[in-house]
N, C-alpha and C positions, 0 to 999 in steps of 0.2 A: 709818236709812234706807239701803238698802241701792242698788247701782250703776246707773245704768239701761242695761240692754240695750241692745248693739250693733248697728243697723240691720244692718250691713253680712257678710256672707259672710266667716268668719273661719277660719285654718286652724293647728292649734298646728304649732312649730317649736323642734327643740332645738337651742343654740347650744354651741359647747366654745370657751370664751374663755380669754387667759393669768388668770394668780392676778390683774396689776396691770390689767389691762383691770375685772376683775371689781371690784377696791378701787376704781378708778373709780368706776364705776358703782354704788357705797353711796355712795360721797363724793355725789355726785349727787341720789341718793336722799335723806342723811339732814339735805340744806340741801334737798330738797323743790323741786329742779331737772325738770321731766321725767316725776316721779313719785313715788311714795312707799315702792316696794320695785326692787330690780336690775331685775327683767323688766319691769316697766313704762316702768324710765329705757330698756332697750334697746332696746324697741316703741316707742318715741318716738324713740329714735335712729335706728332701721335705717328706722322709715316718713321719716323726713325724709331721709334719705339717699337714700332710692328715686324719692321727689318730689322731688329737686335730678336725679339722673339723668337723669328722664322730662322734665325740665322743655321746653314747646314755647318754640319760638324766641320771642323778645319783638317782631321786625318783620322784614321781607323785604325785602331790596333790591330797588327793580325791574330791568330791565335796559334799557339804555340802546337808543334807535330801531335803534341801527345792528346790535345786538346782540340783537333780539328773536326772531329766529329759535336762540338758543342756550338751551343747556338749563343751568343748575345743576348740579353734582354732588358729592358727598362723597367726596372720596381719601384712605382713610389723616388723618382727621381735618380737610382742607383742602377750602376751595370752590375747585370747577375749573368753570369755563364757557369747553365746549366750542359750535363752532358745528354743526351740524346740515348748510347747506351747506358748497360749497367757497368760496363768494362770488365775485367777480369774475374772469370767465375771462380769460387775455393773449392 
């Protein structure tokens, strides 16, 4: 019985990997890790890797009463919340 077709819009890509990436990736294969030949262990590698990247945030902080008027922002990998006004004038 042969594979069944992949729903999904697929696009071939060629990889140049070192000699011991590639010995990997049989070790893998011939314990039947992944898949059952290199390309397949490393379409299961690289899609899992792209799905940990993309991955959406797990929950949002809300922000605090005093603080709702500011906004979230990503710096250089850091949240910054800035306020939006100046707040209290003296």
């Amino acid at each position: 019985m042969g594979k069944p077709k992949n729903a999904s819009v697929t696009a071939t890509v060629t990889l140049s990997l070192s000699e011991q990436s590639v010995l990997l990736l049989r070790q893998l294969a011939l314990r039947g890790i992944y898949g059952k030949n290199e390309a397949d262990v490393a379409t299961r590698l690289v899609d899992a890797a792209l799905k940990e990247y993309v991955k959406p945030p797990l929950f949002t902080l809300p922000l605090r009463k005093e603080n709702k008027r500011s906004t979230p922002r990503l710096k250089q990998g850091r949240l910054q919340v800035k306020a939006k006004g100046t707040g209290k004038k003296a």
